[in-house]
C-alpha positions in Angstrom: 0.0 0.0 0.0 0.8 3.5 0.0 2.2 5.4 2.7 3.5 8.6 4.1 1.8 10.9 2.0 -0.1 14.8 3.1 -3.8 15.4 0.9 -5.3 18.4 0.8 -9.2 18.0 -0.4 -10.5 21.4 -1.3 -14.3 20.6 -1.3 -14.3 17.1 0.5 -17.8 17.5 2.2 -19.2 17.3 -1.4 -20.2 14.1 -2.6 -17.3 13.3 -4.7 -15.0 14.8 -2.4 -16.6 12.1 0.1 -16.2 9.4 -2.0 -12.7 9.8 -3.1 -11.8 10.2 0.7 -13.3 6.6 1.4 -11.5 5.3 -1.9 -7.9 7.1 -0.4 -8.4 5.8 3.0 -8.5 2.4 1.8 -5.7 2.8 -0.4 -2.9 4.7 1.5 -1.4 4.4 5.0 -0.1 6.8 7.6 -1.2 9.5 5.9 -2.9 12.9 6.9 -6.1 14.0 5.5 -6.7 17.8 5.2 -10.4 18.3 4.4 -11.9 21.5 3.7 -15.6 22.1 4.3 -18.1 25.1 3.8 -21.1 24.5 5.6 -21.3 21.1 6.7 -19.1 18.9 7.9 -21.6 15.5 8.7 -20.5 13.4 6.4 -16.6 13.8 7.1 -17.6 12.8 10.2 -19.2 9.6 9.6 -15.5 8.8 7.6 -13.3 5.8 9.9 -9.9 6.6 9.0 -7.8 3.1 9.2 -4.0 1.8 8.1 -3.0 4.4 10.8 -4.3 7.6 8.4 -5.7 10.7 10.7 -8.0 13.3 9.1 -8.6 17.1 10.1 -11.5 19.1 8.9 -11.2 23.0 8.8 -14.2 25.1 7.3 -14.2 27.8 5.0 -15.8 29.7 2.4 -13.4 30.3 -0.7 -15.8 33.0 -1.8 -14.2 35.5 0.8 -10.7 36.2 0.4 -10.5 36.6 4.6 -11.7 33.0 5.1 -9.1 31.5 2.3 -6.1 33.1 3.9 -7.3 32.2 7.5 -7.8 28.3 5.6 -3.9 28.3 4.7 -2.7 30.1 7.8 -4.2 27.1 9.7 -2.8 24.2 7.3 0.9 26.3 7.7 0.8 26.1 11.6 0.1 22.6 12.0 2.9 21.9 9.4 0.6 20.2 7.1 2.3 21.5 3.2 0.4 18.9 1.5 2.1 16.1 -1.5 -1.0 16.2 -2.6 -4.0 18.4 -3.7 -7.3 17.8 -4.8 -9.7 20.9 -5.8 -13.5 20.3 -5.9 -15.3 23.6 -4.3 -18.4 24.5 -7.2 -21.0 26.1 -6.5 -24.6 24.5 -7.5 -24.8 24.1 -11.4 -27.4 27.0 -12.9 -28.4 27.3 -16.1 -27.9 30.6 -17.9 -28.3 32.5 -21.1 -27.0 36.0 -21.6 -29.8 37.7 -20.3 -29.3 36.3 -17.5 -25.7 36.7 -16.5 -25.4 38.3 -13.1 -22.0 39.7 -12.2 -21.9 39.1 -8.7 -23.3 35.7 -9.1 -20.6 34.7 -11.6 -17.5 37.0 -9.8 -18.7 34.4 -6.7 -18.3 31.4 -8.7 -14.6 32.7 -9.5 -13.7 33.2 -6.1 -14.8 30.0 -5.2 -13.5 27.9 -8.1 -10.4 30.3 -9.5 -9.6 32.6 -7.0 -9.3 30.4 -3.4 -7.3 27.9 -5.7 -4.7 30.3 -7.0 -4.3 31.6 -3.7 -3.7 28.2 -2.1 -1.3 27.1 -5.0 0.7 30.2 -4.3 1.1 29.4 -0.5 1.4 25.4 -1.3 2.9 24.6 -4.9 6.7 26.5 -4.5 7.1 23.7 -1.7 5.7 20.5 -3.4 7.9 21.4 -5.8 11.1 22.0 -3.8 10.3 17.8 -3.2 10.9 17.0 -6.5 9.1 13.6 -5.8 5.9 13.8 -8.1 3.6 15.6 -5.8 0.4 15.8 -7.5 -2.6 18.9 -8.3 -5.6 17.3 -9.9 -8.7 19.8 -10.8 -12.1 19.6 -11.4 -13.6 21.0 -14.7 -16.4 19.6 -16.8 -16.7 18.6 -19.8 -18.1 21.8 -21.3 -13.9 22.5 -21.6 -13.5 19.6 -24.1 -16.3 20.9 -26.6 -18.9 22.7 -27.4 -21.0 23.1 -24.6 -24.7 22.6 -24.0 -27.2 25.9 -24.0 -27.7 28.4 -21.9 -24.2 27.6 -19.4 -22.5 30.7 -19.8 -21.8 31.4 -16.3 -20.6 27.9 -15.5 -18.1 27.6 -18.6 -16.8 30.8 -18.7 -16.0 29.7 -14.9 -14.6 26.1 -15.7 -12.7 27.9 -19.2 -11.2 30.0 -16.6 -10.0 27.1 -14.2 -8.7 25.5 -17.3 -6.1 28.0 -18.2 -5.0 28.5 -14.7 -4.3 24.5 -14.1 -2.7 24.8 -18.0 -0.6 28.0 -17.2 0.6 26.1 -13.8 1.8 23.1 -15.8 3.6 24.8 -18.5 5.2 27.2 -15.7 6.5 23.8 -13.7 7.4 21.7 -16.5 10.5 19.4 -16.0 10.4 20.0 -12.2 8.6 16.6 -11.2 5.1 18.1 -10.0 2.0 16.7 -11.8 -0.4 19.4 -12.0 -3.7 17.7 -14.3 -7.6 18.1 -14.1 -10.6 16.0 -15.2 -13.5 16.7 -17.3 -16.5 14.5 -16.6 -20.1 15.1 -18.2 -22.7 15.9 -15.5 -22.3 13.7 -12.5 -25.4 13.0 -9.9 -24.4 14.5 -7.2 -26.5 17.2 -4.8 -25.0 20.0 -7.0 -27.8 19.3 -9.3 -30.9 20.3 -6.5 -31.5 23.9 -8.4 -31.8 22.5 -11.9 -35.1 20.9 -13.2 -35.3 17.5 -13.3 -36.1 17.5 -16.4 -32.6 18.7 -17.9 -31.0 16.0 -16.1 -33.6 13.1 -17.6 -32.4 15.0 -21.1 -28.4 14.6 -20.1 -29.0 11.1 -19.0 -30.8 10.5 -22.1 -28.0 11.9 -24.5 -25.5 10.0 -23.3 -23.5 6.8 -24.5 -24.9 4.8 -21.8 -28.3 6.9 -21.6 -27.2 7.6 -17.8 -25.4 10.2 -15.9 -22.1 9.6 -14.0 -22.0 8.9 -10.4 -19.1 9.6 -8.0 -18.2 5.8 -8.3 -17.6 6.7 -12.0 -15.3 9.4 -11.8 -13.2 8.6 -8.3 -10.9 6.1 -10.4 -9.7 9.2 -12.9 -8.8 11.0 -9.4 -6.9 8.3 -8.3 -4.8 7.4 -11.0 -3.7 10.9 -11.0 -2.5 11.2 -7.4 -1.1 8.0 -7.8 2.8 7.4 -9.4 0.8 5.9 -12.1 0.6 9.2 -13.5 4.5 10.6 -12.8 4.7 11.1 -16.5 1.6 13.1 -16.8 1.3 17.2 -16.4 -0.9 19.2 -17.9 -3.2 16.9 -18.9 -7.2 17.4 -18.7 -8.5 13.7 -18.6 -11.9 13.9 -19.9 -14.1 11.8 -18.0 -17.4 11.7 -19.9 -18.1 8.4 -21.4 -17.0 9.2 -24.8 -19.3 12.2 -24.8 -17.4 15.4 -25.4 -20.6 18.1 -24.0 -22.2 17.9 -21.0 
């Protein structure tokens, strides 16, 4: 098994935060767990750690700049510069067409997604790199990056375009300097970030896809895995698409 190693799970309480934790804490040993929450922490709580792994939760909301700094402040005094970093924070997928856009809606969303996760690479990433032992970044995007995207998303993929270049500039910046630095791109995944959309839409996704379903956590935890893993040591700045052969969401 694996041992020894520091992750850093920006958005763990989410559903696929959750389930790649369970997935890690089977497959690694004494290793420390940071999880980041925003409102709830209940089902971090209900995690067992085992093979001598030890977890920490510690709350914030990325969308004020106060709270992300406070976030990394705490990870630096506990001397806990991670090997390894996953970031998952979204808010809940809306759909919306240009008259709809709301600037403070969508300058949230970047804060959140963009903003908190630049912020934390610059405190983080100069260290994992000083390693030189193949720490790993992996990102969540969607695959509205890898196509053409479905109607009426503007906010969301001019939010997930954004993400993209950042985890693409990071790469190319650390190239040669053994840090992996990727992202995936699954189509929509069943998870509660759906709860604002009608049901409707997500019978219409299910429908369109290869397998006439949507992805569930269990689908795209594998991709996240490989790419923490040394599997992947010869991978960096790669966006692993993750949608069942199906290039829109």
């Amino acid at each position: 098994m694996k041992s020894g190693k520091t992750f850093l799970i920006l958005g763990a309480s989410s559903d696929l935060g959750v389930a790649l934790l369970k997935r890690l804490n089977e497959e690694y040993t004494d290793s420390s767990f940071v999880l980041h929450y925003h409102s709830s922490d209940e089902a971090l709580k209900k995690i067992e750690f085992k093979n001598n792994n030890k977890g920490i939760t510690l709350k914030a909301d990325f969308s004020d700049e106060k709270e992300v700094q406070a976030f990394i402040s705490a990870i630096e005094e506990r001397e806990l510069i991670p090997t390894h970093v996953v970031h998952l924070p979204a808010s809940k997928l809306v759909y919306t067409r240009l008259k709809d856009f709301d600037r403070y809606r969508i300058d949230r969303n970047v804060r959140i997604q963009v903003y908190s996760f630049v912020e934390i690479m610059k405190a983080f990433l100069p260290a994992m790199v000083k390693r030189k032992d193949h720490n790993k970044v992996v990102v969540a995007l969607s695959s509205v990056v890898t196509g053409q995207p479905q109607k009426s998303m503007l906010e969301y993929t001019a939010v997930k375009s954004m993400l993209l270049g950042v985890v693409r500039q990071l790469a190319a910046d650390n190239a040669g300097k053994k840090i992996n630095i990727n992202a995936i791109s699954p189509s929509m995944i069943e998870t509660k970030l759906l709860s604002e959309i009608d049901p409707k839409i997500v019978a219409l996704a299910a429908e369109g896809s290869n397998e006439k379903r949507n992805a569930t956590v269990d689908d795209i935890v594998p991709g996240i895995c490989f790419l923490l893993s040394d599997d992947s040591n010869y991978l960096s700045g790669v966006n692993l698409n993750l949608s069942n052969g199906n290039v829109i969401l």
